[in-house]
C-alpha positions in Angstrom: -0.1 -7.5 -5.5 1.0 -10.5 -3.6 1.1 -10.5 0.1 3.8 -12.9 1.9 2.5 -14.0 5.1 5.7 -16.1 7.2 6.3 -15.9 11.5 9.6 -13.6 11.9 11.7 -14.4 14.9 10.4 -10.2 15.9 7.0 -11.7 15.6 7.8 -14.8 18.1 9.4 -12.3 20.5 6.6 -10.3 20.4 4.1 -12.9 21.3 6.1 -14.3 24.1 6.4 -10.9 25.2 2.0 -10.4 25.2 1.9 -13.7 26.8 4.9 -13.1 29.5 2.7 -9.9 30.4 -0.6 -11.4 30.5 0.1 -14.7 32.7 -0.6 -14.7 36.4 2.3 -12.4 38.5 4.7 -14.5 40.5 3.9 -12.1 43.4 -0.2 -12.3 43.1 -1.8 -12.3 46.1 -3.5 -15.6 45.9 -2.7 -17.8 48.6 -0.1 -20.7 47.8 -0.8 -23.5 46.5 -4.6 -21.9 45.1 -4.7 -22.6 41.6 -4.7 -19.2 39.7 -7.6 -18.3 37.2 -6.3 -17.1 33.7 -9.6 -15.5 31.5 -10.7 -17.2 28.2 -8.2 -15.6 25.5 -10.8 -12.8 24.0 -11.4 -14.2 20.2 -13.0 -12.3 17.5 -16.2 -13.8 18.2 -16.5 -11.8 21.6 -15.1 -8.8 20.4 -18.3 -7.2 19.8 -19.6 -5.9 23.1 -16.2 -3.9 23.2 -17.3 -2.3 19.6 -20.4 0.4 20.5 -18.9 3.0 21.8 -16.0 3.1 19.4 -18.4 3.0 16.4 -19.7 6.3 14.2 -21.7 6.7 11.4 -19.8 8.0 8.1 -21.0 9.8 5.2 -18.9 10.2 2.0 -20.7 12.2 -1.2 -19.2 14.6 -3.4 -16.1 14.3 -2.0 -17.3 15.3 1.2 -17.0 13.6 4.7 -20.2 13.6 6.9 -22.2 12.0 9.8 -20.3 11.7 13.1 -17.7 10.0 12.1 -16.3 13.0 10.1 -16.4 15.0 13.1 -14.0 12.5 15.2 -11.4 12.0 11.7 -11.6 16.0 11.4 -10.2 16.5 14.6 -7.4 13.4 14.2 -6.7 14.6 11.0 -5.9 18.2 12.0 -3.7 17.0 15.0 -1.6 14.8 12.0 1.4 15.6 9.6 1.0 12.2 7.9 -2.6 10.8 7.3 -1.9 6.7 5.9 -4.9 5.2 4.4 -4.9 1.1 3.8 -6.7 -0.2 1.3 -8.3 -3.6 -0.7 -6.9 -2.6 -4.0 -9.0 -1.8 -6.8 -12.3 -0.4 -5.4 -14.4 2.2 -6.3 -14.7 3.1 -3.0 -11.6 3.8 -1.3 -10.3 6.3 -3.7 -13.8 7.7 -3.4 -12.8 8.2 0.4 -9.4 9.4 -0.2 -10.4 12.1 -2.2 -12.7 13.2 0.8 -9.8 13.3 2.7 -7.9 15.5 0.2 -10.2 17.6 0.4 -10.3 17.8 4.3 -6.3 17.5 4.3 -6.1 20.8 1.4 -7.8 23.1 4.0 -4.2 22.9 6.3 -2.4 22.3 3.0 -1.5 19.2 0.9 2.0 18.8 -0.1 1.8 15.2 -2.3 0.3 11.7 -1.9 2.8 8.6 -1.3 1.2 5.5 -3.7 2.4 1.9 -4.0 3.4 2.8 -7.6 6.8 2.6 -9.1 8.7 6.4 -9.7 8.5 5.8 -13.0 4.3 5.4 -13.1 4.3 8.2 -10.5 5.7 10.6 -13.3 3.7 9.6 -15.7 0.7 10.4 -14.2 2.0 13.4 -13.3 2.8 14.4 -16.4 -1.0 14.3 -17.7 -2.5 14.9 -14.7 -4.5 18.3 -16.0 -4.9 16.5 -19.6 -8.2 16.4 -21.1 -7.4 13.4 -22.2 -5.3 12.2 -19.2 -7.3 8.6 -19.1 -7.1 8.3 -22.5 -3.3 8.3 -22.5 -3.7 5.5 -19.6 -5.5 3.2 -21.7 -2.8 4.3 -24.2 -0.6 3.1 -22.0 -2.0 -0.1 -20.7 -2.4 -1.3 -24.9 1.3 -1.1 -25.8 2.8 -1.9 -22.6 0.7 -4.4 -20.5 1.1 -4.6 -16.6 3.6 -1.7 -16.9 1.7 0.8 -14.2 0.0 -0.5 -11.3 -3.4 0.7 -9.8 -3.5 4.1 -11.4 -4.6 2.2 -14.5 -8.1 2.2 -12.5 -10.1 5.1 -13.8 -11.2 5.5 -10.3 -7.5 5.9 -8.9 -7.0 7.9 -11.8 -9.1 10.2 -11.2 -8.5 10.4 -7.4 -5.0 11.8 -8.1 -6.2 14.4 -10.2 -8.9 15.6 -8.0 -6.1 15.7 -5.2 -3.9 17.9 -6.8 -6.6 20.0 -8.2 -7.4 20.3 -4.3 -4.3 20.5 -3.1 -4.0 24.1 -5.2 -0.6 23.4 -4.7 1.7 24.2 -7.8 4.3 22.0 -7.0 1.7 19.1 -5.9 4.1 15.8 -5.5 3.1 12.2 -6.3 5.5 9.8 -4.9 6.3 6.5 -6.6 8.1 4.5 -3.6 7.4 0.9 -5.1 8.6 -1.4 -7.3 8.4 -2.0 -10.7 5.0 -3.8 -12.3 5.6 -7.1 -13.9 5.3 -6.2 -17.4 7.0 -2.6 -17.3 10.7 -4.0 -18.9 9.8 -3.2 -22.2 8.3 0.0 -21.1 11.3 1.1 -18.9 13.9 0.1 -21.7 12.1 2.1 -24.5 12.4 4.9 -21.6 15.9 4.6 -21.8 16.7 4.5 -25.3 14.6 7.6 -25.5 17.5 9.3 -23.6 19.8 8.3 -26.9 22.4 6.6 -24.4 26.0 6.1 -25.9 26.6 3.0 -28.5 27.6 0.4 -26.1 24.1 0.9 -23.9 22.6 1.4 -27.3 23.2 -1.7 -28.3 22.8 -3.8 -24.9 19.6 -2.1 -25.0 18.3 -3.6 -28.0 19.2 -7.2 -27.0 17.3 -6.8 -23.9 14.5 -5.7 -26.2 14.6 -8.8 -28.3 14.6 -10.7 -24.9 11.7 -8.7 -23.5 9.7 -8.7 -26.4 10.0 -13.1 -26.7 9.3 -13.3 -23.0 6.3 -11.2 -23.4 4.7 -13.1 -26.5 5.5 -16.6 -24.7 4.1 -15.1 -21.4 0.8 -14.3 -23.2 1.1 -17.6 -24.0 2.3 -19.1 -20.9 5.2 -20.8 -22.1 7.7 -18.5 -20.7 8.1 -15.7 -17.4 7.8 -12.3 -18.2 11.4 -10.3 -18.3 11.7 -8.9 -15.0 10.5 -12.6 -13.4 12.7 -15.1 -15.5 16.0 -16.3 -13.9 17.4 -16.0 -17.2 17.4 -12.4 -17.8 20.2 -11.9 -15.0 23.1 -12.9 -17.4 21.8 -10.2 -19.8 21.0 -7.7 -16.9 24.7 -7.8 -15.8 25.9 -7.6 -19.5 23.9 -4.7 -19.9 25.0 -3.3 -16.5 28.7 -3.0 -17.6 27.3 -1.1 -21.2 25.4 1.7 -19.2 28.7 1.7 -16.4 30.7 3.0 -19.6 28.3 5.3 -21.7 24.7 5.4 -20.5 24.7 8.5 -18.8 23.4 9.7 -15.1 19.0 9.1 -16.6 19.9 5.8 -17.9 21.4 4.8 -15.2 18.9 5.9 -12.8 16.3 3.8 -14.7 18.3 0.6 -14.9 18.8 0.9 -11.1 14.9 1.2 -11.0 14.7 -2.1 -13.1 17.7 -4.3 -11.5 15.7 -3.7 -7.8 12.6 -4.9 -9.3 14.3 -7.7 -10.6 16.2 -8.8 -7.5 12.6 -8.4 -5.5 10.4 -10.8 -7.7 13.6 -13.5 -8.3 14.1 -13.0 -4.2 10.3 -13.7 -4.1 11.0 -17.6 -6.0 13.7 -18.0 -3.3 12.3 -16.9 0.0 9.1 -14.7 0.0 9.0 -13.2 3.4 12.6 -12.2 2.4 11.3 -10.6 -0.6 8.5 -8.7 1.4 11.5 -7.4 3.7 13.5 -6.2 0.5 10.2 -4.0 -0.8 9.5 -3.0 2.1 13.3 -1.4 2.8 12.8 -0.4 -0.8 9.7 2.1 0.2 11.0 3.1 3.8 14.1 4.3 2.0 12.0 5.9 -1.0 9.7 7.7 1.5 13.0 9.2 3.7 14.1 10.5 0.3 11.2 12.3 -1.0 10.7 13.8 2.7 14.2 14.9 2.6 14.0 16.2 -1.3 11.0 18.6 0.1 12.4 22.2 0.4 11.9 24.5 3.4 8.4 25.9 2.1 6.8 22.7 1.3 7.5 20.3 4.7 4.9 21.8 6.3 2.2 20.4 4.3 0.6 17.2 5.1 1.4 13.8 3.1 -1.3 11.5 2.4 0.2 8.1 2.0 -2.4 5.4 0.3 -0.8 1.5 0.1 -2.3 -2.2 0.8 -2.9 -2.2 4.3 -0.3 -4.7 5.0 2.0 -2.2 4.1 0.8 0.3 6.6 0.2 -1.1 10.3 1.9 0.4 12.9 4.0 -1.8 14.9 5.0 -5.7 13.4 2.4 -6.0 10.4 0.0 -9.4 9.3 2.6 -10.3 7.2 4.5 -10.4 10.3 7.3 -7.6 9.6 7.9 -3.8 10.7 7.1 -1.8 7.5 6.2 1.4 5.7 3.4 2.2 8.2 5.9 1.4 11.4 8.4 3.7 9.3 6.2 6.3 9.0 4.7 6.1 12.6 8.4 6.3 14.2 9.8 9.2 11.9 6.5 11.1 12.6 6.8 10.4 16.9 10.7 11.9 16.6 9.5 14.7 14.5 6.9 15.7 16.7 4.4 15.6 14.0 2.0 12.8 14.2 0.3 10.0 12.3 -2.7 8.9 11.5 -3.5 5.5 10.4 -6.8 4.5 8.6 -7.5 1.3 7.4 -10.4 0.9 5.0 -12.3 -2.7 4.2 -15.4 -4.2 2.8 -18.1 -5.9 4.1 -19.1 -7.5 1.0 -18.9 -6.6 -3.0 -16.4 -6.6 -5.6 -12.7 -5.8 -6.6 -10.9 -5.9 -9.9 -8.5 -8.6 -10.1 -5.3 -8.9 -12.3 -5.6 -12.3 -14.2 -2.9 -13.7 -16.6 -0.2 -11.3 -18.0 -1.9 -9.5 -21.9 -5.3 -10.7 -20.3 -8.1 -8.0 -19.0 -8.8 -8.2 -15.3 -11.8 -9.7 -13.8 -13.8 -9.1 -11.1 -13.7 -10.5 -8.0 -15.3 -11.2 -4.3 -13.9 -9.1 -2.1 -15.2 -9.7 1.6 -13.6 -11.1 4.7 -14.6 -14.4 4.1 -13.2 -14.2 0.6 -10.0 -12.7 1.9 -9.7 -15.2 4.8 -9.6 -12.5 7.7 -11.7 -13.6 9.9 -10.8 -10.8 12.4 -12.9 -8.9 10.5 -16.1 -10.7 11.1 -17.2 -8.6 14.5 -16.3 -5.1 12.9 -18.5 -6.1 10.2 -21.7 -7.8 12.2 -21.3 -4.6 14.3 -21.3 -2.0 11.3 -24.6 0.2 10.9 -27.0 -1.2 8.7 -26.7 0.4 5.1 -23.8 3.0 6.2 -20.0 3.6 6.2 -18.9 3.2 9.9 -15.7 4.3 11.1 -14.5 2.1 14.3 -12.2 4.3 16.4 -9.5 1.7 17.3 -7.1 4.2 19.4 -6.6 2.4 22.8 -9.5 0.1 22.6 -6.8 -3.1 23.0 -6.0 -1.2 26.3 -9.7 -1.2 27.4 -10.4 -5.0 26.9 -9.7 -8.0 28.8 -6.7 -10.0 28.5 -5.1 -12.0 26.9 -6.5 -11.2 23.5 -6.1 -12.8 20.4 -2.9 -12.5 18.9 -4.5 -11.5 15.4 -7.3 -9.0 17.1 -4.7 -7.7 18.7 -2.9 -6.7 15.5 -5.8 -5.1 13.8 -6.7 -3.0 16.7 -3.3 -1.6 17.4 -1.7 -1.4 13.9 -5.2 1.2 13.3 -6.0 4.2 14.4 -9.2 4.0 12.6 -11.3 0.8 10.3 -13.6 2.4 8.0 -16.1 -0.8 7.1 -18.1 0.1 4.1 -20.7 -1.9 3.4 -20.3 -2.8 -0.3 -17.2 -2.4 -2.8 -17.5 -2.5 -6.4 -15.4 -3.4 -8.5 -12.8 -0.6 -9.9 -12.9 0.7 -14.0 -9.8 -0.8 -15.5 -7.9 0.8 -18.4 -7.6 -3.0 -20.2 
C-alpha cells in the first residue's frame, strides 16, 4: 500500500515546539555574556547505549509467547482494552505473532480484530472463515477478480484470522473492514450489487459500468489504460450511475456504491495531492473504527480489540507520514474511556516480503530490511537485537530518559511505540495469485 510522506504545518509546530523546549532557558544560571553549551543532537547512531535495559528476549512457537519479553507484553496487555500491532505487510511473521497475541488477548476475552481491509473483504472472510475450504475460495477469489481483497489473500493472514476467532470462542467474533477499497475490486463490488437485483434504472447503469470496468481491466493488464477505480474518466459514469441507484437501487446497493465512490475520491485525490489523500483514508478509518465501537452491544464492549494496520497507520501522536491517524485516534478515545492502549510495532532485520507488482500479474518477492525501506532509525534497534532471537524493545518513556535534543525521527519511533518487536528474519508471505 502506498505510504505518502509530506511536512504538515502540525508537524512544523511540533518541531519548533521540541526545539523551543530543548534550547538553553532565558533564566539559566550561567553568568552573562558566557556562551551557553547546547549537547550534540542524539542521532540514531548513539542511540544504542540507551537500548540494554529496555531490551527482552522473545519467543513465539505454536502460537505461544515466551522468554522475557512475554512476561513484560503479558502484563501491558492485560492493563489494555485496545492492543494495535504495526506491521511490514505481507510477512510470514507478523501474523505468526498476532496470533500469539490472540491467543494471550482470548484469556480476558476477544471481541474482533480491526484490519486495513475494505468492509466488503472483511465479510468475505468472514463468511468462510470455518470453511474447509476457506483458502480455496481466496484463491477463487483472487482468479476472477484480481487486486479485489487486500492482505487476506496471504495464506498466512488468512489463516491468522481464523485461528483468532477460533480463539476468541466468541460466537459473534467481529472482523472489521475500516479501509478502502483495493484497486481492482470495481468489478467485484459491481457484480455484488447486481446480485442484490437493484431496480431497472441501477440495472442498467450497472452494466455500463461493467463494460467500462471490464475495458479498463484488460488495457490495465496491458498497461494501456488505469484500472476503474484510478482513471479520471470513470467520474462522469460514477455520477450517472449515482442518480440511477438515488431512484431505484435500494438501501444494499447503495451502501456499496458509497463504499466504491470513497475509494474512488481517495486514489483520484492521491493524483492531485497525496498527503491530502493520506488525510482522507485516514478520516475514512477513524470514522469506520468509532462506528464499529459504537455498533458493539452492551455484552460485547468489554472485550478487547486487536487492531493490525501498516505501522504508519498506527503511531501515537503526529505519524512518519507526518499526520495524526488511526493509532492517535485510537490512543485518545481509549485515554477518555479509561481503557488503555497498547501500541506494538513489529519490523525486520533482514528477509523478505511479498510485493504487489503490475495489476493481473503474481506478486514477487521482495527485500524487506531497514536499509531496503530507507529507515535508517532502525539501524540501532537492529545492531542491538539478540543474536538469532525475537527482541522486544520496551520504548515506554525511554525518549524521557535520554539526553536532549534528540533526533526528530528517533524521537518519533520511540514515542509513537509502546513496544518494537525486531525479528531477525522475515519471509516472504504465501500469496493466493
Amino acid at each position: 500500500m502506498r505510504f505518502f510522506r509530506v511536512v504538515t504545518v502540525t508537524y512544523l509546530l511540533a518541531g519548533a515546539i521540541v526545539n523551543a523546549q530543548s534550547s538553553p532557558s532565558a533564566t539559566s544560571t550561567a553568568s552573562v555574556g558566557t556562551p551557553t553549551q547546547t549537547p550534540p543532537p542524539l542521532t540514531v547512531s548513539t542511540l544504542p547505549q540507551h537500548l540494554d535495559a529496555a531490551r527482552y528476549g522473545l519467543h513465539v512457537e505454536n502460537g505461544i509467547l515466551s522468554g522475557p519479553g512475554a512476561a513484560v507484553l503479558t502484563e501491558a496487555i492485560n492493563g489494555s482494552h485496545y492492543i494495535l500491532i504495526g506491521e511490514d505487510h505481507l510477512t510470514r511473521e507478523v501474523p505468526q505473532f498476532t496470533t500469539a497475541i490472540c491467543n494471550l488477548t482470548a484469556k480476558e476475552g476477544l471481541a474482533g480484530m480491526a484490519m486495513e481491509v475494505s468492509p466488503e473483504a472483511a465479510a468475505f472472510m468472514m463468511r468462510s472463515v470455518a470453511a474447509p475450504d476457506r483458502w480455496q475460495q481466496m484463491v477463487a477469489q483472487t482468479e476472477a477478480y484480481p487486486w479485489s481483497i487486500a492482505f487476506l489473500d496471504s495464506r498466512q493472514e488468512n489463516d491468522m484470522v481464523a485461528a483468532c476467532a477460533q480463539a476468541s470462542h466468541n460466537p459473534d467474533f467481529h472482523l472489521w473492514g475500516l479501509d478502502y477499497n483495493f484497486e481492482g475490486s470495481a468489478g467485484w463490488l459491481i457484480d455484488m450489487m447486481l446480485a442484490k437485483k437493484p431496480g431497472p434504472q441501477t440495472k442498467a447503469a450497472l452494466l455500463r459500468l461493467k463494460t467500462t470496468e471490464q475495458q479498463d481491466a484488460t488495457e490495465a493488464k496491458a498497461k494501456t489504460s488505469a484500472l476503474f477505480l484510478l482513471s479520471e474518466k470513470s467520474q462522469s459514469e460514477i455520477n450517472e450511475a449515482q442518480s440511477a441507484i438515488d431512484r431505484d437501487g435500494g438501501a444494499e446497493v447503495n451502501g456499496i456504491f458509497a463504499h466504491l465512490v470513497t475509494s474512488y475520491r481517495i486514489y483520484r485525490e492521491y493524483y492531485r495531492d497525496g498527503a491530502a489523500s493520506d488525510v482522507m483514508r485516514a478520516m475514512l478509518l477513524k470514522t469506520n473504527f468509532r462506528d464499529a465501537m459504537n455498533r458493539l452491544p452492551p455484552s460485547e464492549k468489554t472485550g478487547k480489540v486487536i487492531v493490525k494496520f501498516g505501522d504508519s497507520h498506527l503511531f501515537k501522536g503526529v505519524n512518519d507520514n507526518h499526520n495524526l491517524n488511526l493509532g492517535n485516534y485510537i490512543a485518545e478515545a481509549a485515554e477518555m474511556e479509561g481503557a488503555g492502549s497498547l501500541h506494538i510495532r513489529i519490523r525486520g532485520a533482514d528477509g523478505t516480503a511479498a510485493r504487489f507488482t503490475g495489476y493481473g500479474k503474481p506478486t514477487h518477492v521482495e527485500t524487506a530490511s531497514p536499509a531496503a525501506e530507507g529507515e535508517p532509525w532502525l539501524d540501532p534497534f537492529v545492531a542491538k537485537a539478540i543474536p538469532g532471537e525475537w527482541t522486544l524493545y520496551d520504548l515506554r518513556g525511554l525518549s524521557h530518559r535520554i539526553p536532549k535534543p534528540i533526533d526528530s525521527e528517533v524521537l518519533r519511533a520511540l514515542d509513537g511505540y509502546d513496544f518494537l518487536v525486531i525479528v531477525p528474519e522475515f519471509t516472504a508471505a504465501e500469496m493466493a495469485d
